[in-house]
N, C-alpha and C positions, 0 to 999 in steps of 0.2 A: 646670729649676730654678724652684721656684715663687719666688713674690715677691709680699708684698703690701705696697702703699707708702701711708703715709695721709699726707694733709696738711690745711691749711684752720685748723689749731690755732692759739693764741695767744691775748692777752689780753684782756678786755674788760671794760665796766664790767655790774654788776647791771642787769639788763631788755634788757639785748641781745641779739643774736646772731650763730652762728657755723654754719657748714655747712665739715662732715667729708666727707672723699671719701679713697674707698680700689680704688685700682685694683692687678688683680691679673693676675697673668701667669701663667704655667707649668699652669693648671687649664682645666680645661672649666666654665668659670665659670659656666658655665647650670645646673649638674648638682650645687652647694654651694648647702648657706645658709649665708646670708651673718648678721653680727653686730658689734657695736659693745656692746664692754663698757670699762670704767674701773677704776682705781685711784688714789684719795684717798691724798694723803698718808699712809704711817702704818697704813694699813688694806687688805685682799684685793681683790683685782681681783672686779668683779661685773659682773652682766649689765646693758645697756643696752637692749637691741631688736634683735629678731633678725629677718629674713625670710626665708623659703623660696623653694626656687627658684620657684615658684609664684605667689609674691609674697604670701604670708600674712604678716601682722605678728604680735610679739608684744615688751610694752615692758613695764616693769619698772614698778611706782608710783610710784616716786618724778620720773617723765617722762612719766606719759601726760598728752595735751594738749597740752605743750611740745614736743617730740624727735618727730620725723617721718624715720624710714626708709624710702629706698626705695633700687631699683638699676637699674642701664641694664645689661642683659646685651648688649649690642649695645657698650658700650664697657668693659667688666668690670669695674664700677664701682660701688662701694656708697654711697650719700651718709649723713649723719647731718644732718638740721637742725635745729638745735637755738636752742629761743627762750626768751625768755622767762629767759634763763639767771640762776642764783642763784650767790651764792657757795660753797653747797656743793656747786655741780657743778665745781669744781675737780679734777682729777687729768688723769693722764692716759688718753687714749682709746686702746682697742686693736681693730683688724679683726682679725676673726675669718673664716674658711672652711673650713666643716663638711662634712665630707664621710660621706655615710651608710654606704657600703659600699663596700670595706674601711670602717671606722670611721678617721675622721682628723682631726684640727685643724691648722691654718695659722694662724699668725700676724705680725699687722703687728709693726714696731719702736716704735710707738705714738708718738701726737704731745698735747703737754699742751696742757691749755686752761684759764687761766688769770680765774678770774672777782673782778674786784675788788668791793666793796662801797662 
């Protein structure tokens, strides 16, 4: 049974920060990339940063600089750290694990992060 569990969410104020962790079970977790995407109130889930098993990044505009991806395949683990945070990074965060072949997505239950002003 896969399982991916994110935690690290919650509130904070404008200019802070928060780090996402998403540990996954049931996968050969070295063999996905791995990803951290959101959904804002009101509006579609979008991409955050994604990394390959590899460990290539790739982040969305509206986070390069702030939001820093990386993973510990060693404990099947995705982090998201995220600084610098604004209020429009409100929603909640979802892990993502991508699998190339078969083609497949996993996803976490997601956990909100909540940025006051």
């Amino acid at each position: 049974q896969v399982q991916l569990v994110e935690s690290g969410g919650g509130l904070v104020q404008a200019g802070g920060s928060l780090r996402l962790s998403c540990a996954a079970s049931g996968i050969v977790f070295s063999g996905y990339a791995m990803g951290w995407y959101r959904q804002p109130p009101g509006k579609q889930r979008e991409l955050v940063a994604t990394i390959t098993s590899g460990g290539s990044t790739n982040y969305a505009d509206f986070v390069k600089g702030r939001f820093t991806i990386s993973r510990d395949n060693a404990k099947n683990t995705v982090y998201l750290q995220m600084n610098s945070l604004k209020p429009e990074d409100t929603a909640v965060y979802y892990c993502n694990a991508d699998r190339v072949w078969p083609p497949y997505q996993y996803w976490g239950q997601g956990t909100q992060v909540t940025v006051s002003s």
